[in-house]
C-alpha positions as CSV (number, residue, x, y, z in Angstrom):
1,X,-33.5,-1.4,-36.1
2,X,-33.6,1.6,-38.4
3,X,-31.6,4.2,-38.1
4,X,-33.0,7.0,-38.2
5,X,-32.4,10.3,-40.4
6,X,-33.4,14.4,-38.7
7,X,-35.3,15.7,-40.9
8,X,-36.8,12.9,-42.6
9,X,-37.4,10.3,-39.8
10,X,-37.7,12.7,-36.5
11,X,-37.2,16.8,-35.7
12,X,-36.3,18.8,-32.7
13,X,-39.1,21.1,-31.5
14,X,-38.7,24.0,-29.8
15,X,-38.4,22.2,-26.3
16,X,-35.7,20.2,-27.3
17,X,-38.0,17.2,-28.0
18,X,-37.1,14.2,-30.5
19,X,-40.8,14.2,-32.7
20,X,-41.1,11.7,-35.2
21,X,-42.6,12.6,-38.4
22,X,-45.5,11.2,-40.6
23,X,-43.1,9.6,-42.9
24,X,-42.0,7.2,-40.0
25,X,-44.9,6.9,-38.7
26,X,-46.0,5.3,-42.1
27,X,-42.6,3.6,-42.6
28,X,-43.6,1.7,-39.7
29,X,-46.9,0.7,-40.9
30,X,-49.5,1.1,-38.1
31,X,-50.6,3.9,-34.8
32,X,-48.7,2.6,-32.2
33,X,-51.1,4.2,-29.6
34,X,-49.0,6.7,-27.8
35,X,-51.0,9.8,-29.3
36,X,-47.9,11.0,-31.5
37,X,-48.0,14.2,-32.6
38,X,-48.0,13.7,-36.5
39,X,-49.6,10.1,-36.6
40,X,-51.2,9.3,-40.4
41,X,-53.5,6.9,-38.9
42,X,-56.1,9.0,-36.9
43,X,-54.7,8.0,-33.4
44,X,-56.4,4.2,-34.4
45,X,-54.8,2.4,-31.1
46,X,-54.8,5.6,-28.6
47,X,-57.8,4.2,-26.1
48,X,-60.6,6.7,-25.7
49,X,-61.4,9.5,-24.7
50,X,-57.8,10.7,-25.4
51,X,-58.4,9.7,-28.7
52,X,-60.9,12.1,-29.4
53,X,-59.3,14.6,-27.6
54,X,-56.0,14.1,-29.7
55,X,-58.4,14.1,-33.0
56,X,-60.1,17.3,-32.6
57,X,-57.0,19.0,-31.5
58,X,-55.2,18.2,-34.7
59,X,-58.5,19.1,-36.6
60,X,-58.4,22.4,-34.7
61,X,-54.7,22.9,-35.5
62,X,-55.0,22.2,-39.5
63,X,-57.5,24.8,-39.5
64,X,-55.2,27.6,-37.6
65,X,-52.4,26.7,-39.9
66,X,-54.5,26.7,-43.0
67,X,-55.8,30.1,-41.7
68,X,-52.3,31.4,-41.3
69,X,-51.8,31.4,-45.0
70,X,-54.0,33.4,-46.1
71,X,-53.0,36.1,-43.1
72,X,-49.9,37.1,-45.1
């Protein structure tokens, strides 16, 4: 296994929680079903209806942070 690199492979957030990032979610190649937080591959293997929960929730999200720049 891997090991992995903070920063690169996995942050802290503000809970205290390990997240892995996009980048090792693509190093590993495929959606591992769990509903991750920064998945690339559109939640593929998370079983419905979570799936469409998680999908318009990160939809929702790009749009508050996209908003956020233009609030400066």
């Amino acid at each position: 296994m891997k090991q992995l690199t903070e920063g690169t492979d996995f942050y802290y957030d503000a809970h205290g929680n390990m997240v892995l990032t996009a980048t090792y979610h693509e190093d590993r190649g495929y959606c591992c079903g769990h509903g991750c937080r920064h998945c690339p591959y559109d939640y593929d293997n998370v079983p419905e209806p979570r799936r469409t929960l998680l999908l318009k929730g990160s939809k929702n999200e790009s749009k508050e942070n996209s908003s956020q720049l233009f609030d400066r």
